[in-house]
Structures are given as structure tokens and as C-alpha cells.
ROZA-583107 format. One record per atom (N, C-alpha, C, CB): residue in one letter; z, x negated, y negated. Coordinates in steps of 0.001 Angstrom, whole numbers, padded with zeros to 6 digits, always signed. Glycine has a CB too. Example, Ala and Ser with C-alpha at 12.3 -4.5 7.8 and 13.67 -1.06 7.14 Angstrom:
<atoms>
A+007800-013190+005690;A+007800-012300+004500;A+007800-013200+003300;A+009046-011308+004473;S+007080-012850+002250;S+007140-013670+001060;S+007870-012900-000030;S+005725-014084+000598;
</atoms>
This chain:
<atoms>
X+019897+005047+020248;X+019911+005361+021646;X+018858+006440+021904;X+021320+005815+022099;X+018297+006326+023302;X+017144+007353+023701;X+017580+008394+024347;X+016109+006837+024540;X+017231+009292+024462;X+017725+010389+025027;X+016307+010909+025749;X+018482+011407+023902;X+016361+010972+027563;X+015173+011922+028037;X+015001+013365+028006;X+015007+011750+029228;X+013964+013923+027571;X+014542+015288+026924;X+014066+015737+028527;X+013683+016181+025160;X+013409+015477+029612;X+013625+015827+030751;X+014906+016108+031775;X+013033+015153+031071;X+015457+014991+031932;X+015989+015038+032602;X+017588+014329+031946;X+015168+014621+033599;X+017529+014156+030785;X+019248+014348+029494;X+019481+012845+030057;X+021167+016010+029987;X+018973+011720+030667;X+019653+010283+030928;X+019402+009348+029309;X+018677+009370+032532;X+020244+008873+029132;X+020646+007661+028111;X+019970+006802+028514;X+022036+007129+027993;X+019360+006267+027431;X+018470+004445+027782;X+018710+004031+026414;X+016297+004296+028252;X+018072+002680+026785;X+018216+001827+025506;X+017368+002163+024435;X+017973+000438+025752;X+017435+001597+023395;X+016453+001718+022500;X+015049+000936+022351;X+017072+001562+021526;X+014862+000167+023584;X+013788-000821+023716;X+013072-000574+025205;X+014442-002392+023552;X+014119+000444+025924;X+013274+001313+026752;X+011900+002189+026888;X+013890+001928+026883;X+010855+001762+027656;X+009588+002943+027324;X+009799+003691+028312;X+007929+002521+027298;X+010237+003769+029533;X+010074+004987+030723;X+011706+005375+030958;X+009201+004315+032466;X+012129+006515+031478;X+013497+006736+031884;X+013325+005862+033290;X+013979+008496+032029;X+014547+005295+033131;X+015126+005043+034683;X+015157+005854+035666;X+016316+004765+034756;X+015714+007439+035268;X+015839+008382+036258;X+014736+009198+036349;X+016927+009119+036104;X+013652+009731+035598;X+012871+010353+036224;X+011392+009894+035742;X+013233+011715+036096;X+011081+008381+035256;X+010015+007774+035037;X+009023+008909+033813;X+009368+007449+036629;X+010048+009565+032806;X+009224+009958+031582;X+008910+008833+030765;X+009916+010958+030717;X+007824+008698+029935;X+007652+008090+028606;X+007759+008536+027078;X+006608+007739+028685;X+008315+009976+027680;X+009062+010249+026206;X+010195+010566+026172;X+008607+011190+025430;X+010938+009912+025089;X+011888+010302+024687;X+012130+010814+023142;X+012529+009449+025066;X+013434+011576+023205;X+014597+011945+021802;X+015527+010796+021396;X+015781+013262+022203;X+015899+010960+019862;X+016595+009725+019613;X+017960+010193+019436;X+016058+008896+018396;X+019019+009913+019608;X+020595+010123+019655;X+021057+009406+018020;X+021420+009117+021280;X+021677+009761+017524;X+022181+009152+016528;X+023301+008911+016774;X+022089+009658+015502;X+023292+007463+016511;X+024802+006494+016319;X+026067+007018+015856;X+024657+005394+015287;X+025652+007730+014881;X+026717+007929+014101;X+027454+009343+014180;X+026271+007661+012824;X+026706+010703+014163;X+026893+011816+014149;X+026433+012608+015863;X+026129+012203+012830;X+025988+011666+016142;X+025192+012436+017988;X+024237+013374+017506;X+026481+013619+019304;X+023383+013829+016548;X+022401+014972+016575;X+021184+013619+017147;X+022099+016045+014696;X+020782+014979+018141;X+019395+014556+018836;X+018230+015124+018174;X+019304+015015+020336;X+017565+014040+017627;X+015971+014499+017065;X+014907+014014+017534;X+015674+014240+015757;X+013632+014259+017356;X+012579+013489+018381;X+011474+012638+016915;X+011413+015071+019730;X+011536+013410+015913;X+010675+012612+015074;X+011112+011878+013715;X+009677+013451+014760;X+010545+010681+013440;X+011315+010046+011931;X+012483+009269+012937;X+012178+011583+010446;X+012346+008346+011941;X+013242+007022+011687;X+014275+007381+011571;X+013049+006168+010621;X+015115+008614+010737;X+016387+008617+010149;X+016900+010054+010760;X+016339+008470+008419;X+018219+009882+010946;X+018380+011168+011318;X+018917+012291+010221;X+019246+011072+012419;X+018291+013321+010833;X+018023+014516+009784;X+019612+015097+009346;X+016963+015921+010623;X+020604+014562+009974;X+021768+015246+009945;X+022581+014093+008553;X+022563+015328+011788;X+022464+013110+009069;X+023720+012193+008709;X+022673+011062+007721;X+024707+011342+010425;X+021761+010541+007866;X+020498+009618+007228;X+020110+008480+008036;X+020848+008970+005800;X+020643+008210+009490;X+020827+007222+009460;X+020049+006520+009883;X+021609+007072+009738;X+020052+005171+010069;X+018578+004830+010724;X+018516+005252+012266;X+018241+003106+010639;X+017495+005427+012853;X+017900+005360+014560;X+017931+003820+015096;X+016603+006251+015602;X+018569+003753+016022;X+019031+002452+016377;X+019880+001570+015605;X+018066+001806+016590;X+020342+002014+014640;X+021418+001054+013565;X+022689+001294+014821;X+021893+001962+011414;X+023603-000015+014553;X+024493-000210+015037;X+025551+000235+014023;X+024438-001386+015510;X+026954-000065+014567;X+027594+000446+013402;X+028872-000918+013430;X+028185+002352+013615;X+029567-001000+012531;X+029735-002353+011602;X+031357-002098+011733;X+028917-002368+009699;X+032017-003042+011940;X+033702-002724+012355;X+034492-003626+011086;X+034249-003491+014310;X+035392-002275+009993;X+036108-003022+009266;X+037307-003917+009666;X+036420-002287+008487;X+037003-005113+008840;X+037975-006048+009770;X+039813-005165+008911;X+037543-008541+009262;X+039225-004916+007289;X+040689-004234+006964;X+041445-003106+007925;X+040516-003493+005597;X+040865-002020+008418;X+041082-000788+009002;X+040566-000298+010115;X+040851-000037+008300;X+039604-001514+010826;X+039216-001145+012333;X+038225-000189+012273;X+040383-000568+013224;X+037891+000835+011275;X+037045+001880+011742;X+035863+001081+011271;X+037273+003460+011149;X+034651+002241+012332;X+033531+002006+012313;X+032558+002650+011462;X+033297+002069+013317;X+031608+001995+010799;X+030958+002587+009802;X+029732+002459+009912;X+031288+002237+008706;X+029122+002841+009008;X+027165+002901+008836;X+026531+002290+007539;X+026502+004683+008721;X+027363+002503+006354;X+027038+002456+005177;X+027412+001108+004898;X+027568+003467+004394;X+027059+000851+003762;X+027064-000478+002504;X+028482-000861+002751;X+026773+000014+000560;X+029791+000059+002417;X+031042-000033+002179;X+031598+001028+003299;X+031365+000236+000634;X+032983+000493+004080;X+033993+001123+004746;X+034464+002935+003857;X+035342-000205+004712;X+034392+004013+004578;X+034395+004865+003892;X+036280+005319+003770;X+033256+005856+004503;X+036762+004347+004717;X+037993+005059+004402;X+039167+003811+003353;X+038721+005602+006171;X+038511+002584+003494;X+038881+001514+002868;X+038570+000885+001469;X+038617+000832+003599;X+037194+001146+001033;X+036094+000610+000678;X+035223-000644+000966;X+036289+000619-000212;X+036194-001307+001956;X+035579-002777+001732;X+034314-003107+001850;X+036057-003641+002507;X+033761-004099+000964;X+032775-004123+000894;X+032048-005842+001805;X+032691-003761-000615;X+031365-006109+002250;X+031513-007392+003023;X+030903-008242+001432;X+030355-007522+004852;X+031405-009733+001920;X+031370-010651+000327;X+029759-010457+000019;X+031877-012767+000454;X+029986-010638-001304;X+028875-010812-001961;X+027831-011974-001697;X+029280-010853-003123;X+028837-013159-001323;X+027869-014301-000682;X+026477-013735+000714;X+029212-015523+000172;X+027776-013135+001127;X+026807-012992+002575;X+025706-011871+002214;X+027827-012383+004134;X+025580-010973+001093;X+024917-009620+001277;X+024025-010108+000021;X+025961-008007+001169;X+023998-011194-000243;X+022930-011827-001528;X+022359-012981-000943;X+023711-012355-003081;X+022816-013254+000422;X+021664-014101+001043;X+020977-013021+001879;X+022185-015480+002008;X+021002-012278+002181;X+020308-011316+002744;X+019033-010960+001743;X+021280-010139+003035;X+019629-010430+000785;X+018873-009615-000277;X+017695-009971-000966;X+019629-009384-001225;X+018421-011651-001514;X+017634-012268-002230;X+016659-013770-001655;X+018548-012477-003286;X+015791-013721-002008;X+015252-014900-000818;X+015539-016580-001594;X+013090-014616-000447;X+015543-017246-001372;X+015343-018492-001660;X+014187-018980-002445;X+015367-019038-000616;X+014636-019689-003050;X+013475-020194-004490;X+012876-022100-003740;X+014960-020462-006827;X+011712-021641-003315;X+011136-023087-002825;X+010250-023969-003857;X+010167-022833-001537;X+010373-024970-004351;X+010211-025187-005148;X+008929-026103-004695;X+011295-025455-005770;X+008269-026356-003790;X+007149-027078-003316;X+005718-025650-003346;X+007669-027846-001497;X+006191-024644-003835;X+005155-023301-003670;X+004239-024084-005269;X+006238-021063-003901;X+002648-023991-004897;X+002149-024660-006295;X+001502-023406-006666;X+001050-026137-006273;X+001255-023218-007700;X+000311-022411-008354;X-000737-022830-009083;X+000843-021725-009054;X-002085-022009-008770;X-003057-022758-008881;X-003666-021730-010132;X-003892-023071-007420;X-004484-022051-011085;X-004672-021448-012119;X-005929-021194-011894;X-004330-022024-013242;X-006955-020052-011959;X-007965-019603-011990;X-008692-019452-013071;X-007865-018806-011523;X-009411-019680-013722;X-009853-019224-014477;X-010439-018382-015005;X-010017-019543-014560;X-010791-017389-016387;X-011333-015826-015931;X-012843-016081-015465;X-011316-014548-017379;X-013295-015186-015347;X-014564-015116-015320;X-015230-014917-016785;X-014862-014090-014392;X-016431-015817-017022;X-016821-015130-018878;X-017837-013848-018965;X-017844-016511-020002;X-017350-013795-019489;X-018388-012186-020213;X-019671-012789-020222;X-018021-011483-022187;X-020952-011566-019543;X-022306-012387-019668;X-022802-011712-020714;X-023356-012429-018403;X-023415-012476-021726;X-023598-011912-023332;X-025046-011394-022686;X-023616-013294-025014;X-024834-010397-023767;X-026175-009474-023664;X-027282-009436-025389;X-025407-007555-023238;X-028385-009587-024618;X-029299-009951-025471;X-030462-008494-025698;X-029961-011404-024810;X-029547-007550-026154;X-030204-006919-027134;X-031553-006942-028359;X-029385-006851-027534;X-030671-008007-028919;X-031840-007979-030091;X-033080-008862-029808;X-031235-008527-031532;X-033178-009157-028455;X-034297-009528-027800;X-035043-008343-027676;X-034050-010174-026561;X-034797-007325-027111;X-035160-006127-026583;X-035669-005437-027966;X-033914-005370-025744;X-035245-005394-029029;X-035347-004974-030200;X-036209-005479-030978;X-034405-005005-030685;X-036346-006838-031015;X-037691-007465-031694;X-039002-007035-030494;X-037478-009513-031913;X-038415-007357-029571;X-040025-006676-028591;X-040224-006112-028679;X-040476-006399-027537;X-039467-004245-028955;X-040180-002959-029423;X-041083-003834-030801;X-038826-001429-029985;X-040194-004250-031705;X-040763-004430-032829;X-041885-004568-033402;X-040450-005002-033087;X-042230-005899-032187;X-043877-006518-032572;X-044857-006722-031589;X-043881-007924-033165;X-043913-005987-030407;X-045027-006268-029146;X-045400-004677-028698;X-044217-007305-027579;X-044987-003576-029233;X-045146-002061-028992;X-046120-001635-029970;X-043785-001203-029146;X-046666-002285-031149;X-047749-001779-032407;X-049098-002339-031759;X-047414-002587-034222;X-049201-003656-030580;X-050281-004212-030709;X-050925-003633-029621;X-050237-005575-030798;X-050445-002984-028733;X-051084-001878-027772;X-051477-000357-028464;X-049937-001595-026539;X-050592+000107-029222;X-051010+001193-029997;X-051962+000694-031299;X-049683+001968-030457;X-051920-000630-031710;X-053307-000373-032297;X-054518-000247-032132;X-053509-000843-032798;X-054767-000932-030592;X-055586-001181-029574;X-056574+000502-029625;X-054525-001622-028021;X-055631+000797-028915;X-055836+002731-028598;X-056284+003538-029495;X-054552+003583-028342;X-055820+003255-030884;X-055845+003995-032136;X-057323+003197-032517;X-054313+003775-033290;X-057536+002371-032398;X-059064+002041-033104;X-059680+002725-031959;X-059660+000210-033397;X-059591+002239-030578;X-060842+002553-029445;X-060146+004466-029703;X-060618+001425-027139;X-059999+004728-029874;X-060250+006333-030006;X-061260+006893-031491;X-058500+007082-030141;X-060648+006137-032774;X-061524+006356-033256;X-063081+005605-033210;X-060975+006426-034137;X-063010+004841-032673;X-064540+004532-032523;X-065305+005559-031170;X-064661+002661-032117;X-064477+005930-030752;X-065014+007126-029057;X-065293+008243-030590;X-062995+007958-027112;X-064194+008763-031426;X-064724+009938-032114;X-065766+010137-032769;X-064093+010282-032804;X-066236+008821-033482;X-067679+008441-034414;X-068549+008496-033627;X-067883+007060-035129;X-068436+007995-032282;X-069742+007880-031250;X-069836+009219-031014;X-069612+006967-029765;X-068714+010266-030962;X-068989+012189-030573;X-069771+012530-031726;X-067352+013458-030551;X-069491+012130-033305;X-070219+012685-034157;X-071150+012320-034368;X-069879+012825-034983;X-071524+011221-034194;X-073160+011004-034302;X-074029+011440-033532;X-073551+009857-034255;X-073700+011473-032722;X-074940+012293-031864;X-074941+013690-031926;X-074917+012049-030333;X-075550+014368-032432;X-076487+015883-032891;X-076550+016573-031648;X-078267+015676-033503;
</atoms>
């Protein structure tokens, strides 16, 4: 339940403006205990949800909030609170199998023979044309 913190009128819980003085905000009332809070789902006093209704034991008439009757225990059947819970098994759902993705192999010892035999034939290059630049410095006087 809503509570206008203007002007204290009751509305529904699916209400956006008060009836009586056209606010758009409201406080929430709790079902169960009456503490008025304005923020969160649950109330800070008691837990409860806001807007939960409350549930009438058919053993003892009183009204409750929780799983089980607090002055009875009863609990409602297990049939009914395991179709709730648990969903249904459809048996037309297919599953489709993916396959991984493969590892892309790495070719290293490609890279490794190319230092090998393709990195000497530029440095031999250099290493002669330098010494032939040094013979051409010494010969000439």
C-alpha cells in the first residue's frame, strides 16, 4: 500500500498520482507490521516485501506473510509449492553442439631458420664492402 507523504491518503499499489492532492510521490505502508518507509523493496522493520499480500490459514484463520502459518505451522502442500518452484522439463528443447574453435599453430621455427640463413647473407654483404672501402683508405698515400 502507498502512503502520500503530503497529504497521509492511502492508494493502491499501482497508483502513480494521489487522488487527493495529485502528488507523484509516494511512501510504502507495510502489510504486515504498518511501518512506513519510502526506499527498498522490503520493509526495514518486519522483511517484507512491499505489496505482498498476506495468505489466510485455512487450519487457524490467521493471517500470515511467511512460507509457514506462525501460530500453526502449516505449511501449504508440497504439490502446489514445487510447481511453483520448479519449472517443467520440455523435452522438444534441442541442443546444438558447437564445436571448439582450434588452436592456430604457430610457426616459430620458420622464424628461426630465417634468422639462420637469411640474417649472414646481408652481413656478409657489409663485411666485405667495408673491407674493400678500408683497402681503398690505405692505398692511397
Amino acid at each position: 500500500m502507498k502512503i502520500c507523504p503530503f497529504c497521509g491518503t492511502e492508494a493502491s499499489d499501482t497508483a502513480t498520482t494521489c487522488d487527493a492532492c495529485g502528488a507523484n510521490q509516494f511512501e510504502t505502508k507495510c502489510n504486515n507490521c504498518g511501518t512506513i518507509f519510502d526506499t527498498g523493496m522490503y520493509c526495514p522493520n518486519c522483511g517484507v516485501k512491499a505489496g505482498e499480500t498476506a495468505k489466510n490459514c485455512p487450519r487457524c484463520g490467521k493471517r500470515y506473510f511467511s512460507a509457514a502459518c506462525p501460530d500453526c505451522g502449516y505449511m501449504p502442500a508440497a504439490k502446489e509449492a514445487g510447481k511453483a518452484a520448479e519449472p517443467e522439463f520440455d523435452p522438444t528443447v534441442l541442443l546444438r553442439y558447437i564445436p571448439p574453435v582450434p588452436v592456430k599453430k604457430r610457426r616459430t621455427w620458420l622464424w628461426v631458420l630465417g634468422w639462420i640463413f637469411c640474417y649472414p647473407i646481408p652481413l656478409t654483404i657489409l663485411i666485405f664492402r667495408g673491407i674493400r672501402y678500408l683497402y681503398r683508405e690505405y692505398k692511397r698515400p
